[in-house]
C-alpha positions as CSV (number, residue, x, y, z in Angstrom):
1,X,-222.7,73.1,133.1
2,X,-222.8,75.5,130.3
3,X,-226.1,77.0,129.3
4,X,-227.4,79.1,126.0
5,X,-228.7,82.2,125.9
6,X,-230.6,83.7,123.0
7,X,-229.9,87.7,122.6
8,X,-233.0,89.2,120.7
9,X,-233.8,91.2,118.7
10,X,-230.7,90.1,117.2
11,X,-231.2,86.5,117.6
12,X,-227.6,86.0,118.8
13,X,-226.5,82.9,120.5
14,X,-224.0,82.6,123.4
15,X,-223.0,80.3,125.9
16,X,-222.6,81.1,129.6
17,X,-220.3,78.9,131.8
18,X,-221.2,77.8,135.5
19,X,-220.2,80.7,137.7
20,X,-220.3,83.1,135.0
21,X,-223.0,86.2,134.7
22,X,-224.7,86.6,131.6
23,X,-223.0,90.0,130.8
24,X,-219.3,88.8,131.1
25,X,-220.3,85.8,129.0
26,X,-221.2,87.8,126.1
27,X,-218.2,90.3,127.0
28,X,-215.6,87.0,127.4
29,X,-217.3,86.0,123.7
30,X,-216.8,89.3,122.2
31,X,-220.6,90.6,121.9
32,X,-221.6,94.2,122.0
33,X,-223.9,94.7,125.3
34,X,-224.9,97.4,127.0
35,X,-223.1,97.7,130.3
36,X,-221.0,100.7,132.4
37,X,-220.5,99.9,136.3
38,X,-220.8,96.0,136.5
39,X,-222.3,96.2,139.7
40,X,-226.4,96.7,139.1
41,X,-226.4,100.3,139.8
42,X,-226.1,102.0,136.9
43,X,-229.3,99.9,135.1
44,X,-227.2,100.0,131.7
45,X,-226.8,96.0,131.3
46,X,-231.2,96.0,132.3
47,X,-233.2,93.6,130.0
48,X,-236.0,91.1,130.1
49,X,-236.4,87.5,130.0
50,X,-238.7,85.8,127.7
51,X,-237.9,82.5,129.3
52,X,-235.6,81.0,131.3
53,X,-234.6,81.7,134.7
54,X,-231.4,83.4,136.6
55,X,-230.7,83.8,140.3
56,X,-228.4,86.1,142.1
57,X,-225.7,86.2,145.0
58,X,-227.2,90.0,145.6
59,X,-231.0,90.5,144.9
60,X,-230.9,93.6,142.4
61,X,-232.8,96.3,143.3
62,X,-236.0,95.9,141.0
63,X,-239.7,96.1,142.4
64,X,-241.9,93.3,142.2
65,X,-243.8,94.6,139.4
66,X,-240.7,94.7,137.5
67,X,-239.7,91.3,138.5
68,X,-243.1,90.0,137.4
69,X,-242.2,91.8,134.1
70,X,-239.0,89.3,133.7
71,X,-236.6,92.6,134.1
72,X,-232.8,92.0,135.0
73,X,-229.4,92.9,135.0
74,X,-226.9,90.9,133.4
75,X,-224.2,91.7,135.8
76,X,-225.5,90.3,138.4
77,X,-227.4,87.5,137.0
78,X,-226.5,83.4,136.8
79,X,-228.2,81.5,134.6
80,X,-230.3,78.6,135.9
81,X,-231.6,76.8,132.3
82,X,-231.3,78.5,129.0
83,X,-232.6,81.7,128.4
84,X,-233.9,83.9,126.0
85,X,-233.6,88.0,126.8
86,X,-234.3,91.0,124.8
87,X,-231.8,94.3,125.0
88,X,-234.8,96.3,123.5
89,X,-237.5,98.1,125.9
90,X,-241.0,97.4,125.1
């Protein structure tokens, strides 16, 4: 299954195959994003989802308030519909 994802505030779209994280998607497509360890522990690739959801083999360390908040890192996440994230901090 391959999903979109909606990069904002750029309003770039990319597509994200089954098995893929949403940060080597748009590295495998060529897209600037913000990333260093690939791993979730240096909180470079972080962002937030305005919709959509992702699940992960490893829960990332984020609090619940920052889960509520629709925080994640791309490294670590899989897309479960389309989704629509935001690289700036609010």
């Amino acid at each position: 299954m391959i999903l979109r994802v909606t990069l904002k505030p750029q309003n770039i779209e990319f597509t994200v195959e089954e098995g893929q994280t949403v940060l080597d998607a748009a590295l495998n497509q060529n897209l600037a994003f913000p990333h260093r360890c690939r791993v979730g522990a240096c909180a470079s690739c972080l962002c937030r989802i305005e919709s959509g959801e992702v699940e992960y083999d490893l829960e990332p360390m984020l609090t619940e308030k920052e889960k509520q908040q629709g925080w994640m890192f791309s490294c670590l996440a899989y897309p479960k519909s389309d989704l629509v994230i935001n690289l700036e901090e609010e």
